[in-house]
N, C-alpha and C positions, 0 to 999 in steps of 0.2 A: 504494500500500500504506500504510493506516495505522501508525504505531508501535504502538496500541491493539486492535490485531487479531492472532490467532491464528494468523496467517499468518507475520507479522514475530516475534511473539515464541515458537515452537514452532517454528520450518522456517528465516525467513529469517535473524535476527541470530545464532545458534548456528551455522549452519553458513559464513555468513561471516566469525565472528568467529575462525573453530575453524581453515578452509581456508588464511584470511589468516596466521593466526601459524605456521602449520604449512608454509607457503610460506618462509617467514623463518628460521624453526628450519632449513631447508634449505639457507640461504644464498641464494634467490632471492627478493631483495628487490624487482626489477623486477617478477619476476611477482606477487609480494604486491600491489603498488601495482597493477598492472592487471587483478587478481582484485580490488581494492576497487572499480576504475572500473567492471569490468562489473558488477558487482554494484550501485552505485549507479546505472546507467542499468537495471538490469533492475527495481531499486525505483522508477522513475522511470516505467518505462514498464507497469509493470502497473496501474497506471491506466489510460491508453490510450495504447497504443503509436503511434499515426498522429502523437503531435505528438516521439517521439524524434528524427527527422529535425530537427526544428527547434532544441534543445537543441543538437545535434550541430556545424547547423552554427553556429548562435551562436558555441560554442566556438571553430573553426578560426579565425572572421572575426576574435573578439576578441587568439587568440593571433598569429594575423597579426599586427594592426597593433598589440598590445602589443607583442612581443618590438621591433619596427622602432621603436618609443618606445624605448624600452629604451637600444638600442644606439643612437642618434640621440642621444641625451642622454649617453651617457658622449663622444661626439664633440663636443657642444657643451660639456662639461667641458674638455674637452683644448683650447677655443678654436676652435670650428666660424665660419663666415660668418654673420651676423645671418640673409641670408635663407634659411638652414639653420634657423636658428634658428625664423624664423616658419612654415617647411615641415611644422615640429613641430605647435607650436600648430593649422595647418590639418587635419594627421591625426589629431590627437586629434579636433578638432569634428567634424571627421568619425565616427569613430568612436563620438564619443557620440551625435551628431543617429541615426545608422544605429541605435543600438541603441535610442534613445527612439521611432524612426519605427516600429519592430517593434513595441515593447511597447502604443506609441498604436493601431497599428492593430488588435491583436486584443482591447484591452481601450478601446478607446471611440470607432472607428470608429459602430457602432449607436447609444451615447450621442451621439453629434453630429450624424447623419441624422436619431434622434427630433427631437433641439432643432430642427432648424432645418426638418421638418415642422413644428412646432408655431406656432413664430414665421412662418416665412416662407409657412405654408399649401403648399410642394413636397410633390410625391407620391414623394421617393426609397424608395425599397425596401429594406426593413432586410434585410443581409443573416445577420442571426443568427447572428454570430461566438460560437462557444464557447472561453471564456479559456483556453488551453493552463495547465497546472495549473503552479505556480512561477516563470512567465514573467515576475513581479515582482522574486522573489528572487536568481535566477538571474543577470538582466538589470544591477540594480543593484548584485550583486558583482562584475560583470566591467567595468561603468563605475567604479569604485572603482579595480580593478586598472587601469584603460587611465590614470586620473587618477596613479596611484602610480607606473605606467613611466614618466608624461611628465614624473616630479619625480626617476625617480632611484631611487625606494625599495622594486624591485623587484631581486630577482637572478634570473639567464637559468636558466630551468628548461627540460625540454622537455617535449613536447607532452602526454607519459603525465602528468608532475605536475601541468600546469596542468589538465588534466582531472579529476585526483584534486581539485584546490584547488576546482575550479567543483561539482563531480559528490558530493561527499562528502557521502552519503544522511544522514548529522543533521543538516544544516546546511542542504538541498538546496530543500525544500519550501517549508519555512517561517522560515527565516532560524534562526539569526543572520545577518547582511548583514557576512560575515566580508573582512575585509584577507588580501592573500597572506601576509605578514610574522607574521602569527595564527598559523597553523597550519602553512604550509609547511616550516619551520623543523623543527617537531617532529616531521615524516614524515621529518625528514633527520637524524634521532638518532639514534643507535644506539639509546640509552635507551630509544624507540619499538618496537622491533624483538622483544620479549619481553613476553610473560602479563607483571604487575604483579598482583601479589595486593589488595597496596593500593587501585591500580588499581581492580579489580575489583569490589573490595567495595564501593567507595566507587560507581562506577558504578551496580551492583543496586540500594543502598541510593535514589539520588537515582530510579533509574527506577522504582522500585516506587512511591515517593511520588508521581511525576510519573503514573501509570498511575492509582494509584486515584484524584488530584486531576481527573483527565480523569471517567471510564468511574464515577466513584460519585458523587463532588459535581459538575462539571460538566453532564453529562448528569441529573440527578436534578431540578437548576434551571431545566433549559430547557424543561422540562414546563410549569411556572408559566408562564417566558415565553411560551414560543409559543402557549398557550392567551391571554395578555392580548394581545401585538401581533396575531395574526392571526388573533382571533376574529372581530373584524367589532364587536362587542357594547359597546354603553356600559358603560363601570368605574365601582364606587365608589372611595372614599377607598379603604381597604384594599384593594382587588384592583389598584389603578392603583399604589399603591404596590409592593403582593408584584410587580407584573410587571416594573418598572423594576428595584427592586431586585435580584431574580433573576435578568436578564440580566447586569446589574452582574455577579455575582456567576458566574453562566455564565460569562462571558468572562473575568472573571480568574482562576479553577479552570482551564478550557478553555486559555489560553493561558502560566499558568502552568505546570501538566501538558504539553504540551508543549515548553515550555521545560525543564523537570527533564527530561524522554525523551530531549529532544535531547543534552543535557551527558552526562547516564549513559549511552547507546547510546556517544557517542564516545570516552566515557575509558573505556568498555570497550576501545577502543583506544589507550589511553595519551596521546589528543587531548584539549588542554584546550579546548573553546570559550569565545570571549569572555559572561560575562554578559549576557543582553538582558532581564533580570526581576528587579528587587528590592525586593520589596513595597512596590507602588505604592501601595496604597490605606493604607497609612504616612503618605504624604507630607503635609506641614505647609504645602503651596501647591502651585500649578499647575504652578509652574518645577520644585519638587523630584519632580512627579507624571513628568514628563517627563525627569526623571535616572534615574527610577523602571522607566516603564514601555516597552517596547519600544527598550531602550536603544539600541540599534544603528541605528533606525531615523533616532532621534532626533539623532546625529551625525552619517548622510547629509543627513539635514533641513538640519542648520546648515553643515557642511562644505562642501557641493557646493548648496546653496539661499540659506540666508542672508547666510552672510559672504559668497558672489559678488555678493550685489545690496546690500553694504555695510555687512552687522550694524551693530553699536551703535560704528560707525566715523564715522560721518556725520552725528552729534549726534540730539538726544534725537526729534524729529519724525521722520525717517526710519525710527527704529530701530521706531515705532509705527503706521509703514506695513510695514516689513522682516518682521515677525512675521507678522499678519494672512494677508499674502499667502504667505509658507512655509508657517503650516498649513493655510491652504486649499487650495493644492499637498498637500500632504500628506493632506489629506482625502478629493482627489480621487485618490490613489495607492492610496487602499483599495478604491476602486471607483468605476464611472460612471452615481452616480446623486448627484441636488441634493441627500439626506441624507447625503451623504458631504461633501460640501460644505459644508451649513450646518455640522455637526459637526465639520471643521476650523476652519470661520472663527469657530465658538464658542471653540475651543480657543486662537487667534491672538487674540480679543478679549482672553479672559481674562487671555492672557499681559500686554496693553497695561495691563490696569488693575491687576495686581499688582508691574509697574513704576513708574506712577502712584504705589503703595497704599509703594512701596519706599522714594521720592523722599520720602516725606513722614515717616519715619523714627520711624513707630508700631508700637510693638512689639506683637504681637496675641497672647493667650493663647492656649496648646501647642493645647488642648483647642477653642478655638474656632477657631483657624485648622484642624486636622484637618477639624470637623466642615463649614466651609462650603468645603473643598477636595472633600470627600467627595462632597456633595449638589451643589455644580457638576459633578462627572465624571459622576455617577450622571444627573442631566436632560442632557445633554450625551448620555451614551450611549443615552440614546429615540432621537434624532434618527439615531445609527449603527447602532440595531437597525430603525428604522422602515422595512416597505417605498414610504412615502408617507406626503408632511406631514399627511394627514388621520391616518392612525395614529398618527402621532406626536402632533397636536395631542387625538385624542381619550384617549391616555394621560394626556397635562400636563394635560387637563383635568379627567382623574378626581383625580388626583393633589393639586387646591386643592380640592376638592369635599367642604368641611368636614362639609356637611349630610348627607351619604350615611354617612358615619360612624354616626352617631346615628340618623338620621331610619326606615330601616327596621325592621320587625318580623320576626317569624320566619318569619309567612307567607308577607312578599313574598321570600325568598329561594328559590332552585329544592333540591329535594328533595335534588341530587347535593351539594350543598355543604356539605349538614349530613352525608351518610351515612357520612363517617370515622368520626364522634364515637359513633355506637351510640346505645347507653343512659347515656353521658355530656353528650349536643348538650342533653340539659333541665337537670341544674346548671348547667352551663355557661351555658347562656343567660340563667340568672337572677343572675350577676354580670357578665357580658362582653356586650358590642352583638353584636347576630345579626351583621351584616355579619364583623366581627369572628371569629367562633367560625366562619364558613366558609371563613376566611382563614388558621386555627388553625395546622395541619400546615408551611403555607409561611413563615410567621409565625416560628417557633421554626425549622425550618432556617435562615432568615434569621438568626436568633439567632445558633445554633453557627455559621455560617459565620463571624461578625464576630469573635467566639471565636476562631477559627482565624488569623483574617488577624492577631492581635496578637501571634503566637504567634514563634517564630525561622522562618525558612525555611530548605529544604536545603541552599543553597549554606553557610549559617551554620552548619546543625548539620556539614556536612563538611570545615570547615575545621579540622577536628581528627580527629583518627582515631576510625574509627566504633564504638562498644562491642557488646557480643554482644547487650545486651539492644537497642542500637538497630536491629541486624541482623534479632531474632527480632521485632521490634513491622513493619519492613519488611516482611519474609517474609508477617503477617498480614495488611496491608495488600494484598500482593499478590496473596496466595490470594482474599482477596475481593475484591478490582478483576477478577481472574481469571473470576471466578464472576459478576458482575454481566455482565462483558463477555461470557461466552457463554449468560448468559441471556437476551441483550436484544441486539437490535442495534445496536451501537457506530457514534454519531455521526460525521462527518468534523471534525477539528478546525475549529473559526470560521477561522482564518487563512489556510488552505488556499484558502479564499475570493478572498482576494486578491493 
């Protein structure tokens, strides 16, 4: 179920928000809590139900051998036997190798049968695994949790909460890659336990934002896109540009937008999620792009990848191997293909040489460090939008392709490109490059979008109580994300992907 559909927001989040509180107002707070979990596994599984079993059992295996971390560790508190001690450490690797061997095999068993058809000339037989949907998100907050029980920094819940902590439909899909210690806490408030008007408003307010940034400017961009990547068709300067661009610009609306859904759906329930979105495309370098952008991801990255193979512990050489190789892991966690790949180990270059660019202790102006932060991310994301290096290289190619700018006339452009402009495409043409004037419409969204990204974000306007008139410019917003979205059929967010 998307948050962006008519389903979630007219039928499902109203009558689970409604059922849930009205459980509580009764004094049964257990059954609140396992009216959220079926309810988060029925969100879960109206996609397709055949992979609920698998969710399910994730679940059991992880609280198994958490809870047995758990307790194992307050005994090695009290002064357990050394080889107690290492008993631990072996049920953890256990537990995590088990839960990486699952998520390896449905998302890049086929990725490594291709490869090694290709290279080695074998005839194995792909067998066309379809990624069970979340089995990233899911996966990597219950390795988070197995890493927290075997430190201690977990308290013994039973089986209903750890399910509500894994299952909790905003968080479920597509992250945030949330800590027990996050949210559990605040299912266990009373505080929690009653409507919040504040709450509330504050919630509608970020989810209406988050709806129309989806369903009006996300979707609106990716028209642009996926007409340049997956046209097949050689690009000029200006369409090689509008296409990058608007992906750009796709994915961070798209993933934005669901980040705002996810925080307002759950503080509709009086749940704060941790931030995983703070106007990245802000950022004054690659490091701040990355404190920036998918934040949550980005401290599994370093937490449980980099500092284990020695972060910036082990002097300046290592630390410039250490990087590379975490975001090319990382690259490869978004999907199992070599664009996901080279699009990490671009990301892990970069980080090396604005170490490098640190060490040398040059101060770069605001203005130009934004903008060569900007246009790294932006060529950077060809490579994560590409279905193949030839797509990608024939984008970058249009993209330098100074002559294409200028060099056409009106004739040689196809008729559809000029048909926006009407009885305007002839002024027009006689100050702007044809190429140009067919680029027009995508051109000027580009515009307002950059407009917008300088603008405050939700999390910022809500960190103060919301005004009426911010309430009725929401409300607006959401009538027409409303109306877009049941005019049109509404996209699956990008990140669902992976």
């Amino acid at each position: 179920m998307l948050f962006s559909s008519w389903q979630f927001i007219v039928l499902f989040l109203p009558l689970t928000l409604g059922f849930y509180f009205w459980l509580n107002g009764k004094r049964l707070v257990t059954a609140g809590k396992a009216w959220l979990v079926a309810s988060s596994l029925f969100f879960y599984a109206f996609w397709d139900p055949k992979y609920l079993p698998l969710i399910l059992g994730s679940i059991l295996f992880n609280f198994a051998i958490g809870t047995g971390l758990a307790r194992a560790q307050r005994r090695a508190a009290e002064g357990a036997a050394p080889s107690k001690q290492a008993r631990r450490k072996t049920v953890l690797a256990v537990g995590i190798a088990t839960n990486l061997l699952g998520l390896g095999y449905f998302k890049y068993t086929d990725f490594l049968l291709g490869n090694l058809n290709a290279a080695l000339g074998t005839g194995f037989t792909l067998p066309g695994i379809v990624l069970p949907l979340a089995i990233s998100f899911f996966t990597f907050t219950q390795i988070v949790y197995l890493v927290d029980s075997y430190r201690g920094e977990t308290a013994e819940y039973d089986l209903l909460n750890y399910s509500l902590f894994v299952t909790f439909f905003p968080h479920l899909i597509a992250g945030p890659i949330v800590h027990h210690r996050q949210i559990m806490p605040q299912f266990a408030s009373r505080w929690t336990l009653r409507p919040r008007s504040a709450n509330l408003l504050k919630g509608l307010f970020i989810f209406s934002i988050g709806l129309f940034k989806k369903v009006v400017i996300a979707d609106s961009f990716a028209h642009w896109a996926d007409a340049g990547f997956d046209g097949g068709q050689a690009l000029g300067f200006y369409a090689a540009w509008v296409t990058s661009l608007s992906y750009s610009m796709q994915l961070y609306f798209d993933f934005s937008g669901y980040c705002d859904m996810a925080v307002g759906a759950s503080l509709l329930f009086n749940i704060w999620l941790p931030i995983n979105f703070n106007s990245p495309y802000k950022a004054l370098s690659i490091q701040d792009f990355w404190r920036r952008w998918h934040i949550t991801l980005s401290h599994f990255l370093r937490d449980y990848l980099y500092i284990p193979l020695g972060g910036n512990r082990l002097g300046p050489y290592r630390t410039q191997v250490n990087l590379p190789i975490t975001f090319t892991l990382g690259g490869l966690w978004h999907g199992a293909t070599w664009m996901f790949v080279i699009w990490g180990a671009l990301h892990g270059l970069a980080l090396v040489v604005h170490r490098l660019w640190q060490g040398l202790q040059i101060r770069m102006p605001a203005a130009l460090a934004w903008l060569l932060t900007f246009l790294f991310v932006n060529l950077a994301w060809v490579f994560f939008r590409a279905k193949t290096l030839d797509d990608a290289l024939r984008v970058l190619r249009g993209m330098v392709d100074w002559r294409s700018a200028w060099g056409q006339g009106p004739a040689s452009l196809p008729t559809a490109d000029l048909a926006w402009a009407g009885w305007l495409a002839d002024p027009l043409l006689r100050v702007l490059p044809a190429p140009l004037v067919g680029q027009l419409p995508a051109v000027l969204a580009l515009g307002l979008a950059l407009g917008l990204l300088a603008q405050r974000n939700s999390m910022e306007w809500v960190a103060r109580a919301v005004s009426v008139r911010q309430l009725w410019a929401a409300g607006l917003l959401f009538v027409v994300a409303m109306h877009a979205m049941l005019a049109a059929t509404s996209s699956v967010f990008l990140y669902f992907n992976f």
